[in-house]
C-alpha positions in Angstrom: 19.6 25.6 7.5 17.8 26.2 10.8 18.2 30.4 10.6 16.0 29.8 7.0 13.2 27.9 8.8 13.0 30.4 11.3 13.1 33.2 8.7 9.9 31.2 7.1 8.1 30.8 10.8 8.8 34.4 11.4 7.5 35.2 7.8 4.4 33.3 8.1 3.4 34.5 12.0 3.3 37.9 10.0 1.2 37.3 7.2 -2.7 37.6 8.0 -3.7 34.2 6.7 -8.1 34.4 6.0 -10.0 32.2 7.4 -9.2 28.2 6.9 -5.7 28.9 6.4 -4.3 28.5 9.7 -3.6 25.0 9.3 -1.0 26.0 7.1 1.0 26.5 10.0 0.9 23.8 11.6 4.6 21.8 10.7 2.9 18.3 11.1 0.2 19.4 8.3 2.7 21.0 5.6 5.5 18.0 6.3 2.4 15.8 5.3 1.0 17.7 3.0 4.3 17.7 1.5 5.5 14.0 1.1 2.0 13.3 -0.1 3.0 15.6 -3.5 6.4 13.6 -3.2 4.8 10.4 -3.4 2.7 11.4 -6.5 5.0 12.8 -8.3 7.7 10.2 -8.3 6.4 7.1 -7.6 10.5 5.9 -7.4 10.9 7.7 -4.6 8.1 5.9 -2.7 9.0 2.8 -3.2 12.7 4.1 -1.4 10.9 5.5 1.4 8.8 2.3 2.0 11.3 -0.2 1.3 12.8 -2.0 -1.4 11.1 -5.7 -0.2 7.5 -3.9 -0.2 5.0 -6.1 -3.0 4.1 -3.6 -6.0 -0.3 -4.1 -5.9 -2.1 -3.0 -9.8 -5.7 -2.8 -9.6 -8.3 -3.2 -12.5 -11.4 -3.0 -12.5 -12.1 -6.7 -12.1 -8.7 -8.1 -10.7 -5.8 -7.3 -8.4 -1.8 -8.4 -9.6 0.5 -8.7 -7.0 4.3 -8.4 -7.3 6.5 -9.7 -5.2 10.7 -9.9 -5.4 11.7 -13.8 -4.4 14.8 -14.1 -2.3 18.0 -14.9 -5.0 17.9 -18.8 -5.7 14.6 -19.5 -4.9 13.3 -22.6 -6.1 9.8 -24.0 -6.7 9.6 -25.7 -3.3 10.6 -23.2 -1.5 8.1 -20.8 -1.5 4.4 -21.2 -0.5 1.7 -19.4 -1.3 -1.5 -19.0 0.8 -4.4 -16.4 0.0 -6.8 -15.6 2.2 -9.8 -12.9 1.1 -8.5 -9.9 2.3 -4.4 -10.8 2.7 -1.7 -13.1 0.9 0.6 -14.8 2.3 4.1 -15.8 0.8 6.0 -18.1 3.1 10.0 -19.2 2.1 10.5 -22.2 3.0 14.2 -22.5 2.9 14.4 -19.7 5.4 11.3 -19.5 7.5 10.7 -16.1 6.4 6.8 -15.0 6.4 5.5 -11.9 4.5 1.8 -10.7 4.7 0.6 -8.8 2.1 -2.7 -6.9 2.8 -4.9 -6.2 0.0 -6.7 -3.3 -0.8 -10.2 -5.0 -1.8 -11.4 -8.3 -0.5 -10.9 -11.2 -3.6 -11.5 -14.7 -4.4 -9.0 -16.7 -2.6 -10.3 -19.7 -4.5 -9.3 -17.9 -8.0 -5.4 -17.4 -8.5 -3.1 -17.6 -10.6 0.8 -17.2 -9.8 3.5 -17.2 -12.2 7.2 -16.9 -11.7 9.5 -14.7 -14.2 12.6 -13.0 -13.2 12.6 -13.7 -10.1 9.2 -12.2 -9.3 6.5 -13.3 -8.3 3.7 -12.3 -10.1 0.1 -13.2 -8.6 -3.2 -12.4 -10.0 -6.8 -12.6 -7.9 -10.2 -12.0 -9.2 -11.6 -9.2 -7.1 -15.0 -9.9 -4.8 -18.1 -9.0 -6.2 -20.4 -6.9 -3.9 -23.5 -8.3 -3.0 -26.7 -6.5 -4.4 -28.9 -8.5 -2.2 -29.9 -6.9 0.8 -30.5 -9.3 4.2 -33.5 -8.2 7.0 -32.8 -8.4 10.4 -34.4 -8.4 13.4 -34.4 -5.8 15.9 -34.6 -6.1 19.8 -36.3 -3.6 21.5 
């Protein structure tokens, strides 16, 4: 396997790449480049290579959902739920295990609703509106 990778460094040193294209040589860049097109084109494959225990995150236009896999036997005391405006976190008590959970927009933590089916979690938060008002400050000079 390592005589084909040479044959491709060798190959590419040869070609005369224009300008803008020398990047493509770099290892770091293509091995990136490269699990990026992995990751888009089977999403089932991502979720191996970030772990199985990672919370699955939907976004709409208006809300975020939030999917999380409880531990087997689970039990509505158990776990504890705490949402902050820019994280989650899901606490079981029966082991002591804490998971954060940070989300990709700032929410309401005030608005929530959490639901258990299957042994999942399923946890929906109204996004954050953006404020249109703008503030004036003073400057020092």
């Amino acid at each position: 396997m390592a005589s084909r990778w040479e044959e491709l460094e060798r190959w590419m040193e040869g070609q005369h790449l224009p300008k803008g294209f020398e990047v493509i040589r770099e290892p770091d860049w293509v091995e990136k480049f490269v699990r990026g097109l992995m990751t888009k084109a089977l999403p089932e494959a991502s979720e191996v290579i970030k772990g199985k225990d990672t919370p699955g995150i939907t976004e709409t236009e208006q809300s975020i959902t939030v999917q999380f896999r409880l531990p087997p036997g689970a039990r509505r005391g158990d776990i504890g739920l705490y949402v902050r405006e820019d994280r989650l976190r899901i606490i079981d008590r029966e082991s002591g295990n804490r998971t954060m959970v940070p989300l990709p927009v700032l929410v309401q933590p005030k608005v929530c609703q959490a639901a258990v089916k299957s042994g999942i979690l399923y946890i929906k938060l109204r996004k954050r509106r953006a404020s249109k008002q703008y503030m004036e400050h003073y400057i020092r000079w």
